[in-house]
N, C-alpha and C positions, 0 to 999 in steps of 0.2 A: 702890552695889553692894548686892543681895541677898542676904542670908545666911540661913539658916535653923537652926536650933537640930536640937539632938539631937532633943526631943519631937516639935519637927514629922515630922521624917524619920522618928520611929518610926509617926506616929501616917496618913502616907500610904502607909509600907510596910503597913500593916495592913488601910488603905482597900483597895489596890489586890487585899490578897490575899484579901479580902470581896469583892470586885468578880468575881473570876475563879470564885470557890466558886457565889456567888453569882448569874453571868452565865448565863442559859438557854441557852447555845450548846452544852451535851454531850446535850441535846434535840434541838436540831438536826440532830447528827449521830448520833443513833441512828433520826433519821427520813430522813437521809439512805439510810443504811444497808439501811432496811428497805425502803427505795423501787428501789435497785437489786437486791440479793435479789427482791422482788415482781416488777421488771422480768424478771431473766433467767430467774424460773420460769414467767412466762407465754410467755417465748420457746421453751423448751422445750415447754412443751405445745401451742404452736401446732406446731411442727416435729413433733411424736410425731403431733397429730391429721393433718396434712396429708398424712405419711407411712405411716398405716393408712389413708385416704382411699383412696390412689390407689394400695396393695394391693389394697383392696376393690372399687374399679373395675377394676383391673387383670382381676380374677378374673371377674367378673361379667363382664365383654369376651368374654372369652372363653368361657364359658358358653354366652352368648349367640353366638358363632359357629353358622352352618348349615353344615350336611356335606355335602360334597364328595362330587357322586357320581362312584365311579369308571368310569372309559371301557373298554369290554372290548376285549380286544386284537387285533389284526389283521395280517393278514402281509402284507406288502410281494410282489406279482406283479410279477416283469419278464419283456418279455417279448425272446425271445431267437427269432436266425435261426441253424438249424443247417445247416451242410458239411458232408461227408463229406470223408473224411480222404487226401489221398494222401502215402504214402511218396516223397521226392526228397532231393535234395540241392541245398538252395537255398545259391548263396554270392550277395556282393556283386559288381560287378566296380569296382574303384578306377582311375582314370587318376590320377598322381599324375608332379606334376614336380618335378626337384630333385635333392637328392645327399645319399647318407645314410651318416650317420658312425659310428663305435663311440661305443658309450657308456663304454667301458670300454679303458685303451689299456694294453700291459705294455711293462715296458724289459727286454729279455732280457741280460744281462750273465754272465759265465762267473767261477768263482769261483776261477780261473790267469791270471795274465798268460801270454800268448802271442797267435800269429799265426793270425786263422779262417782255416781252408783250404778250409772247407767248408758251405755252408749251405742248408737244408732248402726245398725248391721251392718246400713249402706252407706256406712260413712267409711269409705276405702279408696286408693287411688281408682280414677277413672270411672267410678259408681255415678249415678244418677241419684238424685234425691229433688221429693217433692217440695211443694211452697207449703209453707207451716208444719214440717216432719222436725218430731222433736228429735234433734241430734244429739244432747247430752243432756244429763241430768243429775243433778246434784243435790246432795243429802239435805234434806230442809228440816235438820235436826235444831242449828240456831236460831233459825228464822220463824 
């Protein structure tokens, strides 16, 4: 088995911490450093130059457009057959077959019990009836 004494131990904790003071790696990393810094500032300035580029063509494009000449304007001619006019009374004539119903149907109900005794001629589908035609009437035997 290997042992090692106090000195030794002190005298490799001292190497190692020579070693690290001493190691070129904080070089490294400040050349790392500057290498991506240097990277992302040239990426901006390509994106800025790329970006005024193609403003400045942009603009020049259109500069360079020719003008539009414009069409002068013109009216539309139609041409038309005119009639003279007669006064008539034009209708349709319809043949039509079939059977035509209300569109609207009423229950007529009286607001007494009793017996009708009596009910209105013109109370039938499609009939006419005046304002205040009595349409039903009922026995005014209880009343």
């Amino acid at each position: 088995m290997l042992t090692r004494t106090t000195d030794e131990n002190q005298q490799l904790e001292e190497a190692s911490q020579k070693n690290v003071i001493d190691d070129p790696q904080p070089s490294g990393i400040v050349r790392k450093a500057v290498s991506v810094i240097a990277r992302g500032a040239i990426q901006i300035i390509l994106m800025v130059a790329v970006l005024a580029g193609s403003y400045i063509g942009m603009n020049r494009l259109i500069d360079a457009k020719p003008e539009v000449k414009k069409r002068s304007g013109f009216r539309t001619v139609y041409t038309v057959q005119t009639v003279p006019v007669k006064l008539a009374d034009y209708r349709p004539t319809f043949t039509v077959y079939g059977e035509s119903i209300a569109s609207r149907t009423v229950d007529l109900r009286s607001l007494v019990a009793g017996e009708a005794i009596s009910v209105s001629p013109n109370l039938k589908a499609g009939a006419r009836v005046a304002k205040g035609e009595a349409l039903m009437e009922i026995d005014p035997f209880n009343y």
